[in-house]
C-alpha positions as CSV (number, residue, x, y, z in Angstrom):
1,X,-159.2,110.8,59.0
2,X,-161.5,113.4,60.4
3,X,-163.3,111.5,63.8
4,X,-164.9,113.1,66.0
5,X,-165.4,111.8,70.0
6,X,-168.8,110.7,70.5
7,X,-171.4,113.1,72.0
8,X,-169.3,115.9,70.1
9,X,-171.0,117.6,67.0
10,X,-170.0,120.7,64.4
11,X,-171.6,123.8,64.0
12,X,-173.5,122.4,60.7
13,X,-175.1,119.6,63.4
14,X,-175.8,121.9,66.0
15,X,-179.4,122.9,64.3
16,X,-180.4,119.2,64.6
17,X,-179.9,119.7,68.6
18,X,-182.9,119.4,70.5
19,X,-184.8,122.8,71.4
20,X,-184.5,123.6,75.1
21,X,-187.7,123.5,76.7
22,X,-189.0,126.3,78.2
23,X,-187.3,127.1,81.9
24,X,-184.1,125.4,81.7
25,X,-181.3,126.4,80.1
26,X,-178.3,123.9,78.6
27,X,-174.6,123.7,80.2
28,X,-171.4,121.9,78.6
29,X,-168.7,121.5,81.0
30,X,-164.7,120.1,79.7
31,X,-164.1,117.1,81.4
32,X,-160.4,117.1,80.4
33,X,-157.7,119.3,80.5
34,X,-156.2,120.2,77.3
35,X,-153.1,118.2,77.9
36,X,-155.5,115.3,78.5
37,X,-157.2,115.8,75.2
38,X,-153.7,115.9,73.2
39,X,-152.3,112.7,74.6
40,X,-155.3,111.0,74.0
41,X,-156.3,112.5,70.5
42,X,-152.1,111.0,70.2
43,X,-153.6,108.2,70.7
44,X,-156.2,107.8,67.8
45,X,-153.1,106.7,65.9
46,X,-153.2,103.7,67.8
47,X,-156.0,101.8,66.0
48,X,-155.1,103.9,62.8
49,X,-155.6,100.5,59.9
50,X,-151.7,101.5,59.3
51,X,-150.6,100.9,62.9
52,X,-148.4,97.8,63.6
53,X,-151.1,96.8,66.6
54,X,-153.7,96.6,63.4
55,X,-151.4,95.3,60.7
56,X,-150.8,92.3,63.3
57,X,-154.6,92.1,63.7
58,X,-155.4,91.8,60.3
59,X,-152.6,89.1,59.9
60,X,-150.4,91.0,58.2
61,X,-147.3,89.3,56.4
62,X,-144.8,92.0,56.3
63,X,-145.8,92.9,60.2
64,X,-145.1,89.5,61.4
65,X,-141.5,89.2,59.4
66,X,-140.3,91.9,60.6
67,X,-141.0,90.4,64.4
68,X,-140.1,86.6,62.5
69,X,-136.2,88.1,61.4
70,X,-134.0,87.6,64.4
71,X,-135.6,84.3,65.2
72,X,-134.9,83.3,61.2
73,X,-131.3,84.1,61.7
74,X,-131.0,82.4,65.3
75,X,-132.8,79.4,63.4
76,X,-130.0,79.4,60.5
77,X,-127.6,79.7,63.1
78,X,-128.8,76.6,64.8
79,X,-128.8,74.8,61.9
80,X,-125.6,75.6,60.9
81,X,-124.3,74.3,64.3
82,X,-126.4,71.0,63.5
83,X,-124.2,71.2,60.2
84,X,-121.0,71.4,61.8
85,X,-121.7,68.7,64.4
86,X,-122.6,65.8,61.7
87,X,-120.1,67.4,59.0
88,X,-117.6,66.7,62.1
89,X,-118.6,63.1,62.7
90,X,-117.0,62.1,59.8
91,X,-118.2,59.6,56.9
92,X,-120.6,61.6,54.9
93,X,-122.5,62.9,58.4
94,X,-124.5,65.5,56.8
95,X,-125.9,63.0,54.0
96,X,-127.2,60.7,56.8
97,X,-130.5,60.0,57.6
98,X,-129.3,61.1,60.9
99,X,-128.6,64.4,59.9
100,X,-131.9,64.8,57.8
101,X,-134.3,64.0,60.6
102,X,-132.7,66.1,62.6
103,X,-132.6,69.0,60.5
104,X,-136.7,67.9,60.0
105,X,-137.8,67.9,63.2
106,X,-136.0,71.1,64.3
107,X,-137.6,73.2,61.0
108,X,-141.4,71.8,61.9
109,X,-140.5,72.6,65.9
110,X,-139.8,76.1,64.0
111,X,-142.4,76.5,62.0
112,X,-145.0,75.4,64.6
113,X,-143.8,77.8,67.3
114,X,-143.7,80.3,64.3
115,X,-147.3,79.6,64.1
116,X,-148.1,79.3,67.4
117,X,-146.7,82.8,68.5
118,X,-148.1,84.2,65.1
119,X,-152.0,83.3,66.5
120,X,-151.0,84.5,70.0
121,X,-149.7,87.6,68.4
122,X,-153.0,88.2,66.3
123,X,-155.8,87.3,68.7
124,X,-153.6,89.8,71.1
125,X,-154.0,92.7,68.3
126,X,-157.2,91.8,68.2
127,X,-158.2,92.4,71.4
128,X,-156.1,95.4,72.0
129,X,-157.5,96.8,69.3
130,X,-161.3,96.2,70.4
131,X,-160.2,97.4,73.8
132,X,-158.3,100.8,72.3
133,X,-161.2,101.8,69.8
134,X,-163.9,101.1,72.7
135,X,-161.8,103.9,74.7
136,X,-162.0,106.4,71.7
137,X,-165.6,105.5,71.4
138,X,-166.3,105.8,74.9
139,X,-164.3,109.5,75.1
140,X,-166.7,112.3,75.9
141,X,-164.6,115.3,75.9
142,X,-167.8,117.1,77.7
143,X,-170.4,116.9,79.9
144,X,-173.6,118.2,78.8
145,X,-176.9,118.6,80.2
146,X,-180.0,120.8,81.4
147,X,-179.7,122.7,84.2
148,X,-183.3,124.8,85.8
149,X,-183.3,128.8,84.8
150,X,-182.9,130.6,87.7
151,X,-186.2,133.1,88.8
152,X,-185.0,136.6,88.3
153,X,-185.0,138.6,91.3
154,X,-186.3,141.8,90.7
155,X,-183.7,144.5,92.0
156,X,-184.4,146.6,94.7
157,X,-186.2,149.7,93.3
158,X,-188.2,147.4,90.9
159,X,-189.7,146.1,94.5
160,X,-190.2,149.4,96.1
161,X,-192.0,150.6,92.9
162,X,-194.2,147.4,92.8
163,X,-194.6,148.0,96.7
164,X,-195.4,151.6,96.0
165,X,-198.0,150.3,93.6
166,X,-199.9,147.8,95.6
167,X,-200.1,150.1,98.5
168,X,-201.5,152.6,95.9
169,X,-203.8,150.2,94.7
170,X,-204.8,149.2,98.4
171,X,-205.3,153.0,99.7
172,X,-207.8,153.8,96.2
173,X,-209.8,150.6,97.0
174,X,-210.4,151.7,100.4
175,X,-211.1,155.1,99.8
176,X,-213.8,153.9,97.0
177,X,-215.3,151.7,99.0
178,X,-215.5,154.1,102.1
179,X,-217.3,156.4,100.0
């Protein structure tokens, strides 16, 4: 993906720039060192659409089960223990109703703080993803502007000449006009 910062532009867009007016001359300044500028062009594959951060964002499925494993086989390993505990009771324990609304309850108290962590997970993609691409957007690598020409001073024998010239110019007009 070819981005570039905003307020940046390529030598093909440079000839839309706007002409500098008369007297002033235009100035770009790097804002960032070059070290800067790598760790934070590093980041651009933050909010690539292939990151995990934007995977979760878009709601994913594969994202999420790789976060949902471990918990899945803590779960099985609860239940197992359930198992065990009304297989050990004796007298068909783990055909009981007993057993069954207890298994129940503890897979929909799973699946609904399954859920619940899944939305919290998304809406915090989300949001870390607005926040992240309103940082690229807002990175301006330069500072540009207009800055007033400076008046040319003429060097030294450019004044005695024009001095020489005036005085010249002076001593004829008096002489003609004393004639």
């Amino acid at each position: 993906m070819n981005t570039m910062p905003r307020g940046a532009y390529s030598s093909n867009q440079a000839s839309r720039q706007e002409k500098t007016p008369s007297g002033w001359r235009q100035y770009a300044q790097n804002k960032y060192t070059p070290e800067q500028e790598r760790v934070f062009g590093n980041a651009e594959g933050l909010i690539d659409p292939n990151s995990f951060t934007s995977r979760l964002a878009q709601g994913d499925q594969s994202a999420f089960a790789e976060m949902e494993e471990p918990a899945l086989r803590q779960f099985n390993d609860i239940s197992g223990g359930i198992a065990s505990k009304f297989s050990g009771m004796g007298m068909g324990g783990r055909n009981s109703s007993g057993f069954q609304n207890t298994m129940t309850s503890a897979g929909q108290d799973f699946a609904s703080q399954l859920q619940s962590k899944r939305l919290e997970l998304r809406n915090q993609a989300i949001k870390d993803m607005m926040g992240m691409s309103k940082q690229f957007l807002d990175f301006e690598p330069q500072e540009t502007g207009l800055v007033k020409k400076r008046e040319k001073k003429p060097k030294w024998w450019q004044s005695a000449a024009l001095q020489a010239a005036e005085g010249a110019g002076k001593g004829a007009a008096m002489m003609a006009g004393g004639l």
